[in-house]
PDB file of N, CA, C and O in Angstrom:
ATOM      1  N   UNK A   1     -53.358 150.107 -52.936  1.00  0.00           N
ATOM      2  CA  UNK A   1     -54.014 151.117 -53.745  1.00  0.00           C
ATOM      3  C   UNK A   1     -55.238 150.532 -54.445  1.00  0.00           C
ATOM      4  O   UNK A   1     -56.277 151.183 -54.345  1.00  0.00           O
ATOM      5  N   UNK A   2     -55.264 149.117 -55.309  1.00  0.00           N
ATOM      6  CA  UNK A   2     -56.194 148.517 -55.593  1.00  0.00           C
ATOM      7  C   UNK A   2     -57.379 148.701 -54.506  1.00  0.00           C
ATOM      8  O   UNK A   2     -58.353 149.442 -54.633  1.00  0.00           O
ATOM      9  N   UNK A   3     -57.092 147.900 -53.460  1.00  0.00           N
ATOM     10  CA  UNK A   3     -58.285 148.419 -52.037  1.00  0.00           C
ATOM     11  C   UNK A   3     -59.016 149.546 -52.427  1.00  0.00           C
ATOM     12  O   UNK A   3     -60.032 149.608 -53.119  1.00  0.00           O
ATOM     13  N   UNK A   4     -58.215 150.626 -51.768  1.00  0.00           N
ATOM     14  CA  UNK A   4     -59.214 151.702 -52.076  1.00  0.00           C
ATOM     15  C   UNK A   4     -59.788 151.960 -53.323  1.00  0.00           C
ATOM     16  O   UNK A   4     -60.820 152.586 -53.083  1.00  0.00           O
ATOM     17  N   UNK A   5     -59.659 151.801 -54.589  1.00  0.00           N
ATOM     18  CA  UNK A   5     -60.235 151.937 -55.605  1.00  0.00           C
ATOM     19  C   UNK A   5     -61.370 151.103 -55.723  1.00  0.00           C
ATOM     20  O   UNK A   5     -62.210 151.634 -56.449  1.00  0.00           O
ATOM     21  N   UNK A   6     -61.728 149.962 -55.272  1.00  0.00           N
ATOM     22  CA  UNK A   6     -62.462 149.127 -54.847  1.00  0.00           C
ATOM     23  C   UNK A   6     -63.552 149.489 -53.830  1.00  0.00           C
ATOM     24  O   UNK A   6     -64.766 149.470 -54.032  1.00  0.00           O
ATOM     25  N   UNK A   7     -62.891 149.829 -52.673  1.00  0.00           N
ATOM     26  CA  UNK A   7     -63.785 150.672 -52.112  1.00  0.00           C
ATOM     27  C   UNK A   7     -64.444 151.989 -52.117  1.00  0.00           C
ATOM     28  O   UNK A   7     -65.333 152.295 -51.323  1.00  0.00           O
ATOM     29  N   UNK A   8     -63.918 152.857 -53.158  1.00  0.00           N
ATOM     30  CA  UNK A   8     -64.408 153.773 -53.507  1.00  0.00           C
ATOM     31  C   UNK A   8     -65.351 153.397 -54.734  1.00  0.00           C
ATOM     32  O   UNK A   8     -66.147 154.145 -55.303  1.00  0.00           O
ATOM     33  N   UNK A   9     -65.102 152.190 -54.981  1.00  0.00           N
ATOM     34  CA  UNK A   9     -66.694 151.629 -56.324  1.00  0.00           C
ATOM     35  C   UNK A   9     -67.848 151.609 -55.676  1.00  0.00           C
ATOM     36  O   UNK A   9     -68.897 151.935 -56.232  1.00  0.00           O
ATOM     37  N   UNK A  10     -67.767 151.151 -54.190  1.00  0.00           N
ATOM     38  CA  UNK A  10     -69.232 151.087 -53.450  1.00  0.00           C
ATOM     39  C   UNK A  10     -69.919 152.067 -53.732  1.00  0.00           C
ATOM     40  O   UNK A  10     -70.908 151.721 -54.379  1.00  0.00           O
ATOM     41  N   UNK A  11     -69.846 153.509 -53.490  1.00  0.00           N
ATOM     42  CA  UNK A  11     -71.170 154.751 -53.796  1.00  0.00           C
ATOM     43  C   UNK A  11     -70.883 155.092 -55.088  1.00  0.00           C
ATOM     44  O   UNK A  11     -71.301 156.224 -55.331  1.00  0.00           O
ATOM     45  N   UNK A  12     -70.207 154.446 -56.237  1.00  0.00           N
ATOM     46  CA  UNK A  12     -70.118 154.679 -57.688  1.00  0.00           C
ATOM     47  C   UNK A  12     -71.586 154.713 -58.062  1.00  0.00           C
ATOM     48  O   UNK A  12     -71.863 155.910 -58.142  1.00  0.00           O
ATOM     49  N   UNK A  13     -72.871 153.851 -58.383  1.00  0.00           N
ATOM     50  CA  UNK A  13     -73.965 154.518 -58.856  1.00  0.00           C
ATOM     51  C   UNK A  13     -74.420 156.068 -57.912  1.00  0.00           C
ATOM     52  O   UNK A  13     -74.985 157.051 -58.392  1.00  0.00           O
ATOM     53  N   UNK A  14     -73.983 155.887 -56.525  1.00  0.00           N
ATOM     54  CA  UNK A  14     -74.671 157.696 -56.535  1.00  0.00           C
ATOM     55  C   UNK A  14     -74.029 158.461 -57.023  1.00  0.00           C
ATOM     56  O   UNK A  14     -74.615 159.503 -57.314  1.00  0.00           O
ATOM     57  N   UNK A  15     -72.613 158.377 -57.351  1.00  0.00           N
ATOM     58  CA  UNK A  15     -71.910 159.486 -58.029  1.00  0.00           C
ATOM     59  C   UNK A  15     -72.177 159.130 -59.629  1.00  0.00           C
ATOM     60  O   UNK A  15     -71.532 159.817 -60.422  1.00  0.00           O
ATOM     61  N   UNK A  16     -72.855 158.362 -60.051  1.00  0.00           N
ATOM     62  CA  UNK A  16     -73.387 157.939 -61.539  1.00  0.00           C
ATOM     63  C   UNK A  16     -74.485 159.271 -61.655  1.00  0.00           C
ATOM     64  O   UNK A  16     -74.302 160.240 -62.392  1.00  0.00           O
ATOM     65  N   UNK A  17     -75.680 159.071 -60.732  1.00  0.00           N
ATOM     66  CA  UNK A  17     -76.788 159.607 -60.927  1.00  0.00           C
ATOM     67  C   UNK A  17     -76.593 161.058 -60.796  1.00  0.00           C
ATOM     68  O   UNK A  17     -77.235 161.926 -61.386  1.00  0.00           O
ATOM     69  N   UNK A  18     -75.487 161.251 -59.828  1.00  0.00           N
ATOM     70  CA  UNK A  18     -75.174 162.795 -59.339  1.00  0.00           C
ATOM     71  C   UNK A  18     -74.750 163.295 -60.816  1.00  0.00           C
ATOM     72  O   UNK A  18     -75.439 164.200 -61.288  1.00  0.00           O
ATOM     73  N   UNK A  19     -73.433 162.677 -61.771  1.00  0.00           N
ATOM     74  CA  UNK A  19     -73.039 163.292 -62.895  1.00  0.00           C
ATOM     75  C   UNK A  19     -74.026 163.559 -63.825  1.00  0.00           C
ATOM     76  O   UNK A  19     -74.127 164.623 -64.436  1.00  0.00           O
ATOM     77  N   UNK A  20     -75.013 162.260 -63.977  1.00  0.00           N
ATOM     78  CA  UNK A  20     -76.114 162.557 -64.867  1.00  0.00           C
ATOM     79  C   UNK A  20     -77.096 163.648 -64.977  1.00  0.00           C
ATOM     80  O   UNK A  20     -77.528 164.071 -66.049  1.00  0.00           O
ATOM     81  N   UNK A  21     -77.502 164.182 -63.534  1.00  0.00           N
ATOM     82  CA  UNK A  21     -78.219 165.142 -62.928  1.00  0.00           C
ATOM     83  C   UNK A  21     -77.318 166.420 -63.450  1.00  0.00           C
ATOM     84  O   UNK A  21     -77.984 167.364 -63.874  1.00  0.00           O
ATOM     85  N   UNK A  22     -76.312 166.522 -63.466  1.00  0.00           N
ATOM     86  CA  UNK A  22     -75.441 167.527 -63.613  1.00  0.00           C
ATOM     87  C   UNK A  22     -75.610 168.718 -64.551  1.00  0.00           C
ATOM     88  O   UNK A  22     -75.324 169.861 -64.195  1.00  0.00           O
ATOM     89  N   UNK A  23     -76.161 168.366 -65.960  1.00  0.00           N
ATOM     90  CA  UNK A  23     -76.687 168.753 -67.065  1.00  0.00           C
ATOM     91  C   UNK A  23     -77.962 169.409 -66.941  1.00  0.00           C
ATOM     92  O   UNK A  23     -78.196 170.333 -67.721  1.00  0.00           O
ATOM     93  N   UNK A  24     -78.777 169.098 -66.133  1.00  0.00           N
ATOM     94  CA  UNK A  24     -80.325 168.885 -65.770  1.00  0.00           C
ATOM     95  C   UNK A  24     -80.972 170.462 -65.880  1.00  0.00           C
ATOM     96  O   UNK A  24     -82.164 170.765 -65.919  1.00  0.00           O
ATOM     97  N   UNK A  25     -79.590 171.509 -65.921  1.00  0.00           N
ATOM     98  CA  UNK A  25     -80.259 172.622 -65.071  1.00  0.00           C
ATOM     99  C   UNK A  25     -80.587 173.476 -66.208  1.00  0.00           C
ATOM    100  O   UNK A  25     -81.404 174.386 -66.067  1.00  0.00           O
ATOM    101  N   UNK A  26     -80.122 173.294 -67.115  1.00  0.00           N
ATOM    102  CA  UNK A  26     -80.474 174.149 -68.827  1.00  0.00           C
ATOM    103  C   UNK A  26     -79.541 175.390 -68.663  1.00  0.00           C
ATOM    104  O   UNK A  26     -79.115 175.998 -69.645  1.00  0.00           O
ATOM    105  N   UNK A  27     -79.260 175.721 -67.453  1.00  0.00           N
ATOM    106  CA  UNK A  27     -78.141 176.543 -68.320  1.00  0.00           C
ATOM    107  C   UNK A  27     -76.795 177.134 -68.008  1.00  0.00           C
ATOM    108  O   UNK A  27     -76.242 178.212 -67.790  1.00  0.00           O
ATOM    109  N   UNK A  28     -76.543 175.710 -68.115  1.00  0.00           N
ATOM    110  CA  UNK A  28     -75.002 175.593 -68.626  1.00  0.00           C
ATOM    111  C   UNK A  28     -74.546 175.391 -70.369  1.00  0.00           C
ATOM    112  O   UNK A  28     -75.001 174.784 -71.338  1.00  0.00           O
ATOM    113  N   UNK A  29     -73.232 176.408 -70.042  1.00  0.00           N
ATOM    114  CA  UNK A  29     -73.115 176.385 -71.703  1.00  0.00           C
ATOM    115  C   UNK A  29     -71.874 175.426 -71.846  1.00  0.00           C
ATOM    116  O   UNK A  29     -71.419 175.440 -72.990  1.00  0.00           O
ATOM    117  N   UNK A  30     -71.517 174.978 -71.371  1.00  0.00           N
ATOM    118  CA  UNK A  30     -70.474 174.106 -71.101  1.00  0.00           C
ATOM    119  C   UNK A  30     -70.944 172.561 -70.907  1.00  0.00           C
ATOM    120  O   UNK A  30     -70.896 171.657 -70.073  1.00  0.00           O
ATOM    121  N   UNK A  31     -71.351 172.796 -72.008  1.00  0.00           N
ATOM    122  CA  UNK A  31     -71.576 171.102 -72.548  1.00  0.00           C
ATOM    123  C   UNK A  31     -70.905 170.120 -72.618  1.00  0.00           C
ATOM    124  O   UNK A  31     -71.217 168.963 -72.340  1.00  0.00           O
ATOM    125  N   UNK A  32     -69.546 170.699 -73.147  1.00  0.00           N
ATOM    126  CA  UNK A  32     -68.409 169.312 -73.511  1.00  0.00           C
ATOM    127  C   UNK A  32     -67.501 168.953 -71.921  1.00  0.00           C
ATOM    128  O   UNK A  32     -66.792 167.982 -71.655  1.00  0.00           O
ATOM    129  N   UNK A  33     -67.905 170.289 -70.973  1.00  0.00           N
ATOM    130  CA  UNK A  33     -67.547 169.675 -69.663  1.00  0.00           C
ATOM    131  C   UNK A  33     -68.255 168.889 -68.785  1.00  0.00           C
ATOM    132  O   UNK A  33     -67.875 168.236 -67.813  1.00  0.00           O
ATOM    133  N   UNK A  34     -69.120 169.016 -69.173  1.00  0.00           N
ATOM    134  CA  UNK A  34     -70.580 168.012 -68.636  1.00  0.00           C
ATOM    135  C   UNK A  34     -70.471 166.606 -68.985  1.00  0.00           C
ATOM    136  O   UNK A  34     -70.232 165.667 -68.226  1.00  0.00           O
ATOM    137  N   UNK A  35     -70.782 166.582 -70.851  1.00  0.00           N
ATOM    138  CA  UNK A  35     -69.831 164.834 -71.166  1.00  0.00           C
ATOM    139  C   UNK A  35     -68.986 164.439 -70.509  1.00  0.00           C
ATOM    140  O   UNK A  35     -68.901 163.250 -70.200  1.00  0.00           O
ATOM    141  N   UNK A  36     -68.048 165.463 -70.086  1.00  0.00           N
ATOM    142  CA  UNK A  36     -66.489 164.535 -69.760  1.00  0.00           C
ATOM    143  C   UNK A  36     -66.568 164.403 -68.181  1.00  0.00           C
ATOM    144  O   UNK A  36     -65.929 163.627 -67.471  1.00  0.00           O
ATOM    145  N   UNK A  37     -67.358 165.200 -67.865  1.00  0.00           N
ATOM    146  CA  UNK A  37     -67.560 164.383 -66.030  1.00  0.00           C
ATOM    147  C   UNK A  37     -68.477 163.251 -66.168  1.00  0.00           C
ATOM    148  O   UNK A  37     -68.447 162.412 -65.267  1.00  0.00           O
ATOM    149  N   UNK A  38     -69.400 163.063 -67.277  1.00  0.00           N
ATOM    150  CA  UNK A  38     -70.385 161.642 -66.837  1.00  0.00           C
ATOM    151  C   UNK A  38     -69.361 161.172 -67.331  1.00  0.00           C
ATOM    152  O   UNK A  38     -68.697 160.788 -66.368  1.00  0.00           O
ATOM    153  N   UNK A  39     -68.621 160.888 -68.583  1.00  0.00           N
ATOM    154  CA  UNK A  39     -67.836 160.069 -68.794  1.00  0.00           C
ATOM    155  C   UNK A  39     -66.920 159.663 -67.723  1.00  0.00           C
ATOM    156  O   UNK A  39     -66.886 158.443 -67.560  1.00  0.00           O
ATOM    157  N   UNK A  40     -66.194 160.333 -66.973  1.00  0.00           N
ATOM    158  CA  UNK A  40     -65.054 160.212 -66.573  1.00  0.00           C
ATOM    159  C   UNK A  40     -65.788 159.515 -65.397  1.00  0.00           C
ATOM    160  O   UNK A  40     -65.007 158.901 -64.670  1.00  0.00           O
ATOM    161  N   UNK A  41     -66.896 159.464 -65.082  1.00  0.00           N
ATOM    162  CA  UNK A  41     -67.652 158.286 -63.692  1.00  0.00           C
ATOM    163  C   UNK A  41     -68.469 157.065 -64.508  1.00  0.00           C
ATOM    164  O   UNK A  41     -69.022 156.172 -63.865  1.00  0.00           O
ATOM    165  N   UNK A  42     -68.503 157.098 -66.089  1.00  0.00           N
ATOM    166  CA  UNK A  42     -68.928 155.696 -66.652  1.00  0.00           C
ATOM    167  C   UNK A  42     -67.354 155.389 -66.900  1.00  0.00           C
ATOM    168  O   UNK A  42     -67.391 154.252 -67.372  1.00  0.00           O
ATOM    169  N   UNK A  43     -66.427 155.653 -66.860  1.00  0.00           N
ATOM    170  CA  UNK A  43     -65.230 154.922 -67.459  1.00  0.00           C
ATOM    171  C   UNK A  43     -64.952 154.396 -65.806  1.00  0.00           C
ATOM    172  O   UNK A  43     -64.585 153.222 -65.755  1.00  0.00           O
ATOM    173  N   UNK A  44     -65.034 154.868 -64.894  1.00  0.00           N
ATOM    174  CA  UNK A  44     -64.345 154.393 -63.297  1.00  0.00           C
ATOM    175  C   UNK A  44     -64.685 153.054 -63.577  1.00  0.00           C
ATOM    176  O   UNK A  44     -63.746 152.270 -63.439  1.00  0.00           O
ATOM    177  N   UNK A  45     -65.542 152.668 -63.858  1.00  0.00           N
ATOM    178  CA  UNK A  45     -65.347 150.794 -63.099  1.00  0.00           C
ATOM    179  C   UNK A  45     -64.156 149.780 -64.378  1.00  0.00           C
ATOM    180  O   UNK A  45     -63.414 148.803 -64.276  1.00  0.00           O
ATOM    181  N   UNK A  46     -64.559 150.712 -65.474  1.00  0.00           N
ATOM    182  CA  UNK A  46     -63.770 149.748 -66.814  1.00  0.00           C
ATOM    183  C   UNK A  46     -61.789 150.360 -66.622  1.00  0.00           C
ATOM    184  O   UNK A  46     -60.766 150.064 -67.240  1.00  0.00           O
ATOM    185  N   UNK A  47     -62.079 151.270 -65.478  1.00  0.00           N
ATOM    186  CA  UNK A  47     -60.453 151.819 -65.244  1.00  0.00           C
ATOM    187  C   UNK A  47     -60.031 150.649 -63.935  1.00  0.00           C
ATOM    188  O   UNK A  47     -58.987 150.068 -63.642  1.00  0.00           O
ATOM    189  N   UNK A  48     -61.171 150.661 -63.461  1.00  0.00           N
ATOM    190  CA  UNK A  48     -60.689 149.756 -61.731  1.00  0.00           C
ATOM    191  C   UNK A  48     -60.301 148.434 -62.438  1.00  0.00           C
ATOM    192  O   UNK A  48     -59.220 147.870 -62.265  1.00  0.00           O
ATOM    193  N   UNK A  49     -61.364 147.964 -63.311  1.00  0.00           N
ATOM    194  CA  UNK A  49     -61.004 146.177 -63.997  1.00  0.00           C
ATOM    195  C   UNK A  49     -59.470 146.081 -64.705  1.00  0.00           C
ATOM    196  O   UNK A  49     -58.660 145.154 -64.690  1.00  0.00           O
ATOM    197  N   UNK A  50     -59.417 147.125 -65.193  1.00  0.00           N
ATOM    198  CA  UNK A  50     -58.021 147.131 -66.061  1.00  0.00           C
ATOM    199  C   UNK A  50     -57.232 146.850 -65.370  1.00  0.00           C
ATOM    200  O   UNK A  50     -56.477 145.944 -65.722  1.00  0.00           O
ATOM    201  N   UNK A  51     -56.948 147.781 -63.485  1.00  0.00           N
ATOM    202  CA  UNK A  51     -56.041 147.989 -63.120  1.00  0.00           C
ATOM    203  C   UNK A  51     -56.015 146.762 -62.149  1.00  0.00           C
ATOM    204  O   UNK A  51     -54.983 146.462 -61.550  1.00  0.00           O
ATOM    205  N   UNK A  52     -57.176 146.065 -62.014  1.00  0.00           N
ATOM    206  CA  UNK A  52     -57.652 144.589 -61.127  1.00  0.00           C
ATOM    207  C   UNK A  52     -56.616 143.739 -62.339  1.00  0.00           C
ATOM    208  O   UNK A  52     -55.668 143.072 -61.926  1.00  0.00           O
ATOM    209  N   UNK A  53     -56.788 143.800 -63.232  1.00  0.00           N
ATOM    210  CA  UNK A  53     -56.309 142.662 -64.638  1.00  0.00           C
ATOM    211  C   UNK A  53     -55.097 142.893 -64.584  1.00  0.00           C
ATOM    212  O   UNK A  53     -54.415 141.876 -64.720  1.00  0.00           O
ATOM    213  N   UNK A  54     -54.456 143.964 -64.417  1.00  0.00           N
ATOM    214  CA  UNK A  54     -52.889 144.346 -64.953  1.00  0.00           C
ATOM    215  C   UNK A  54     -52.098 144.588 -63.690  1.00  0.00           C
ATOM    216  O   UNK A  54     -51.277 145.505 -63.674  1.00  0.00           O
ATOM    217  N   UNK A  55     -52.330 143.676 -62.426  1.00  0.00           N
ATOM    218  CA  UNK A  55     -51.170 144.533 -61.401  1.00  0.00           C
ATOM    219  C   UNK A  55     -50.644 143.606 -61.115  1.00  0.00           C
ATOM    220  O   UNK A  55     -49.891 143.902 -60.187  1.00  0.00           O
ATOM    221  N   UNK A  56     -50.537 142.270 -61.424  1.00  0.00           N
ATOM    222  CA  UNK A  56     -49.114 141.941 -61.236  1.00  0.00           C
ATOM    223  C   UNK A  56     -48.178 142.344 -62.681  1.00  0.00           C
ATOM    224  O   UNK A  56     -46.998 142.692 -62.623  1.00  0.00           O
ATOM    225  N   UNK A  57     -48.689 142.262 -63.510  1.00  0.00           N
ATOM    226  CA  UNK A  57     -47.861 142.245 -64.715  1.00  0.00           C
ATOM    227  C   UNK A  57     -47.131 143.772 -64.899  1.00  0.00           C
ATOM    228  O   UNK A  57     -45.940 143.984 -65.126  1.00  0.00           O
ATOM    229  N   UNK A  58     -48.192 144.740 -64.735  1.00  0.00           N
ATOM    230  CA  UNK A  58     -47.632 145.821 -65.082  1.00  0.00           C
ATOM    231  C   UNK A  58     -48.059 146.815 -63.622  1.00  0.00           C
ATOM    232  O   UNK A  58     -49.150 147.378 -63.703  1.00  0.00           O
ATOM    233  N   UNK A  59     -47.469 146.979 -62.676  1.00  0.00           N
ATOM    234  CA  UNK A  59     -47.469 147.262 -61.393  1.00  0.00           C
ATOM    235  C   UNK A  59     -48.348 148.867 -61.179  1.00  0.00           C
ATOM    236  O   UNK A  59     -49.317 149.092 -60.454  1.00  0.00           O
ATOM    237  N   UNK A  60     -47.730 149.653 -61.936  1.00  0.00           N
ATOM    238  CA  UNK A  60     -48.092 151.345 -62.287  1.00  0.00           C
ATOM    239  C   UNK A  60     -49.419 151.670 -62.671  1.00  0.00           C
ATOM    240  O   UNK A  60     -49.860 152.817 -62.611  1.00  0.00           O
ATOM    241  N   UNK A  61     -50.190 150.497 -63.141  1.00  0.00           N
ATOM    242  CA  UNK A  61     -51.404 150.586 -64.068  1.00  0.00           C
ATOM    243  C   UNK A  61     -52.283 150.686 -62.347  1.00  0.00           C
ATOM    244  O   UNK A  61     -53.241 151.458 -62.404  1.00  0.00           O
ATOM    245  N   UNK A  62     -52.175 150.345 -61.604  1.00  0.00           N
ATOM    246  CA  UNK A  62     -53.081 150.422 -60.218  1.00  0.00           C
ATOM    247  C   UNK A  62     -53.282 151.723 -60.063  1.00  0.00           C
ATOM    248  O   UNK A  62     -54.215 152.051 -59.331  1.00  0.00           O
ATOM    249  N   UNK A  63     -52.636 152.556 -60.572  1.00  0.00           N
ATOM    250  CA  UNK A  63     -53.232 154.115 -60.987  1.00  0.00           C
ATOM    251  C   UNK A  63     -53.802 154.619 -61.483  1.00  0.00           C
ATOM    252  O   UNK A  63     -54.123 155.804 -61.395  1.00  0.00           O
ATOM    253  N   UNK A  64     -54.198 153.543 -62.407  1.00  0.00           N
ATOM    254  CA  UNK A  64     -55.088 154.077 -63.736  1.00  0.00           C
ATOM    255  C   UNK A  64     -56.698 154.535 -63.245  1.00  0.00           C
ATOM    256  O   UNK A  64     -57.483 155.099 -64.007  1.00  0.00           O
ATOM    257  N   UNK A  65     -56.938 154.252 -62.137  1.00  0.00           N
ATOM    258  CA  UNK A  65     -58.172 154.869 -61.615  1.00  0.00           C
ATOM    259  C   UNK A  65     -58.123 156.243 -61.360  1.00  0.00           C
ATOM    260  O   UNK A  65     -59.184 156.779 -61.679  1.00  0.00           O
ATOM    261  N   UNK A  66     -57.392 156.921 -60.960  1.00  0.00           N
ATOM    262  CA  UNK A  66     -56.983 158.350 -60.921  1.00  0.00           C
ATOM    263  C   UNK A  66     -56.985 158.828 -61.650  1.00  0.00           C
ATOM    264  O   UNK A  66     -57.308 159.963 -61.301  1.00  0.00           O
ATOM    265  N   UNK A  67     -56.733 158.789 -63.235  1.00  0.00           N
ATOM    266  CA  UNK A  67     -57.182 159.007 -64.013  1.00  0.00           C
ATOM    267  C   UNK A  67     -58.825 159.908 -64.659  1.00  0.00           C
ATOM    268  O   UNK A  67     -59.074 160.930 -65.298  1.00  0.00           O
ATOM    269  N   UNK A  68     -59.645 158.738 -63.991  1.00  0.00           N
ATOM    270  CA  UNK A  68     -61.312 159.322 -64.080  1.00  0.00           C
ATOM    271  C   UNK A  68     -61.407 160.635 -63.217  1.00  0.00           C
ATOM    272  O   UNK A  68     -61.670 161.721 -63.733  1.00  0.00           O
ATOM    273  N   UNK A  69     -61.149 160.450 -61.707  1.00  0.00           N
ATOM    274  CA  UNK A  69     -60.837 161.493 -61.072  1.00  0.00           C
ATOM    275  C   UNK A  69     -60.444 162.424 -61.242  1.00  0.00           C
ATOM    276  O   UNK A  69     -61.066 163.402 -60.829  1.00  0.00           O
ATOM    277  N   UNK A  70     -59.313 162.571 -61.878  1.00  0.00           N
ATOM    278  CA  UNK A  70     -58.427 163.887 -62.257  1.00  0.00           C
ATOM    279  C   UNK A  70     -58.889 164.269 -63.348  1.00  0.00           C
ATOM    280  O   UNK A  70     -58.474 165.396 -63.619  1.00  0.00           O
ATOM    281  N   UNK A  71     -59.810 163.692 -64.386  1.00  0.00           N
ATOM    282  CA  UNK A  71     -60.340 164.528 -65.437  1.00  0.00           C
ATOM    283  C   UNK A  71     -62.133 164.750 -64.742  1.00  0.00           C
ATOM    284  O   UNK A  71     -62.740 165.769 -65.071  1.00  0.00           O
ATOM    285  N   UNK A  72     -62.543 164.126 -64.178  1.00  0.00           N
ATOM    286  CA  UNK A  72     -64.114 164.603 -63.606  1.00  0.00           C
ATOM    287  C   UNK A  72     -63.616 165.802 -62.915  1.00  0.00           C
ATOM    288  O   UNK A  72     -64.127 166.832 -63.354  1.00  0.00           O
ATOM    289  N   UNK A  73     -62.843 165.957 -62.047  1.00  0.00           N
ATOM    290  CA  UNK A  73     -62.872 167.039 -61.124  1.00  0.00           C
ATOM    291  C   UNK A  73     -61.952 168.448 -62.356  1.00  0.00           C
ATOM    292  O   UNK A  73     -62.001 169.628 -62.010  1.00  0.00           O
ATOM    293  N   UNK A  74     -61.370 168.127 -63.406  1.00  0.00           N
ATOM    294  CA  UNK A  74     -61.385 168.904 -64.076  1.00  0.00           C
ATOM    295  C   UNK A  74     -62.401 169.637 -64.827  1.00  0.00           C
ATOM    296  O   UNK A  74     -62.551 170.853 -64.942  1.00  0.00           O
ATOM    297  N   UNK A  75     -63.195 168.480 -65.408  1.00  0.00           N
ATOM    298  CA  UNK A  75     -64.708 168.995 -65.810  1.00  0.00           C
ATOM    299  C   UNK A  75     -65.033 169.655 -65.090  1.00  0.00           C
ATOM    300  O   UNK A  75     -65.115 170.778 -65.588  1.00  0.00           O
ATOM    301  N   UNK A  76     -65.354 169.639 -63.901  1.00  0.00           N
ATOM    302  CA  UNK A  76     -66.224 170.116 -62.878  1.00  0.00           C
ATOM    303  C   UNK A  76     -65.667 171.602 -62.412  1.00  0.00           C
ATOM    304  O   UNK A  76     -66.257 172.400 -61.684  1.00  0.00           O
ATOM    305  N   UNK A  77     -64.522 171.739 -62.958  1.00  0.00           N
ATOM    306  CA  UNK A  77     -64.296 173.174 -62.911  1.00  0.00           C
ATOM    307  C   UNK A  77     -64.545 173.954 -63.636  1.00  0.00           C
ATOM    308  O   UNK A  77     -64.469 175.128 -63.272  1.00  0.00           O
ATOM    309  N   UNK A  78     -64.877 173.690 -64.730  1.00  0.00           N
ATOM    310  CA  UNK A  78     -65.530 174.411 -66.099  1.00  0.00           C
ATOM    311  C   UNK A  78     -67.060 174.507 -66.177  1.00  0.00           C
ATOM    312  O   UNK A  78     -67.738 175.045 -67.053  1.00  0.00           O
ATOM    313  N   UNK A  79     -67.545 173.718 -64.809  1.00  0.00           N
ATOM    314  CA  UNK A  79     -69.096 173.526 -65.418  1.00  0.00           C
ATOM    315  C   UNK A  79     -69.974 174.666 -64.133  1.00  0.00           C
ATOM    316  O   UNK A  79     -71.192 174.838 -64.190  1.00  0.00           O
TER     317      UNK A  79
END
């Protein structure tokens, strides 16, 4: 599971620039869903290190990347 989270970091800046762009269009009123999708693609790499740091010790945390995911693509339904 680590793997793929890893490999899904490779096109992480285009999905950086894509969230940033996201806002761009003036009119959306759904602002606080907008924060929480750039956020939820600036937190992906500090979720992948955690779960790089913590998998032998604490095995479950290799999930913690799913996390960003499951709240961006929540944003992204509101926006």
């Amino acid at each position: 599971m680590l793997t793929l989270w890893f490999i899904l970091l490779l096109p992480w800046p285009i999905a950086l620039m894509g969230a940033g762009m996201s806002g761009e269009g003036g009119g959306h009123h759904n602002h606080v869903a907008i924060l929480t999708l750039i956020w939820s693609v600036v937190s992906y790499p500090a979720l992948v290190l955690v779960a790089f740091a913590s998998r032998r010790s604490k095995p479950l945390l290799v999930f913690l990347p799913a996390l960003s995911f499951a709240i961006g693509f929540t944003a992204g339904l509101f926006i």
